[in-house]
C-alpha positions, 0 to 999 in steps of 0.5 A: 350437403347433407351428412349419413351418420355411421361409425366405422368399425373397420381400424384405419391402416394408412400407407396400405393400397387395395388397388394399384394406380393402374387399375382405374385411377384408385389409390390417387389422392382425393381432389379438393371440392369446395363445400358449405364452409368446409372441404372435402379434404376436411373429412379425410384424417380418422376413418375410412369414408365413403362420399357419394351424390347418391343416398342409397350409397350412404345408406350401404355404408352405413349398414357397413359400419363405414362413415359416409358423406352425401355430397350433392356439389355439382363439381363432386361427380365430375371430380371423383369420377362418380357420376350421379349415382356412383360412390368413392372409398376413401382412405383416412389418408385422402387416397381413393381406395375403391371407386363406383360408377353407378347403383350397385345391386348389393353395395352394403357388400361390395363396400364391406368387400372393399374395406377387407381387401384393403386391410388385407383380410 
């Protein structure tokens, strides 16, 4: 596993939802995926974070001030539903926020985006 450094600049407002449940398994609580000494439910519980097999989402987080984890457990994908090149937001609280099936031509924007439209702005 390798960690994207990136600090978030967006305040965590835990208890809002972005999406609603219906609207493709968002605002659903993050499975568990055992990592190298850790879970994936260790990284939830301060900021937003996005996690991701794909470098390139890491690196769109990071350029939105939002903290990012590359997970490349073979398990991750299939669990959160990302695909080998796709991105979950995650709520400090351990609910999927937003949800990427694949590559995104401005993902620095749609996760910018996505963070607004939770926090209402």
């Amino acid at each position: 596993m390798q960690q994207c450094a990136a600090s978030s600049a967006v305040p965590p407002q835990v208890g809002r939802r972005a999406l609603s449940p219906a609207q493709d398994a968002n605002a659903t609580r993050a499975p568990h995926i055992a990592l190298e000494g850790e879970s994936t439910l260790d990284l939830f519980g301060r900021e937003f974070v996005v996690l991701s097999p794909s470098e390139a989402w890491c690196d769109a987080a990071k350029g939105a001030s939002i903290a990012a984890r590359r997970i490349d457990a073979p398990a991750f994908a299939q669990a959160y539903g990302t695909g080998t090149e796709g991105a979950v937001l995650v709520r400090p609280d351990g609910f999927i926020a937003w949800r990427a099936r694949g590559r995104r031509d401005d993902g620095e924007g749609e996760l910018s985006s996505a963070v607004s439209a939770i926090l209402g702005r």
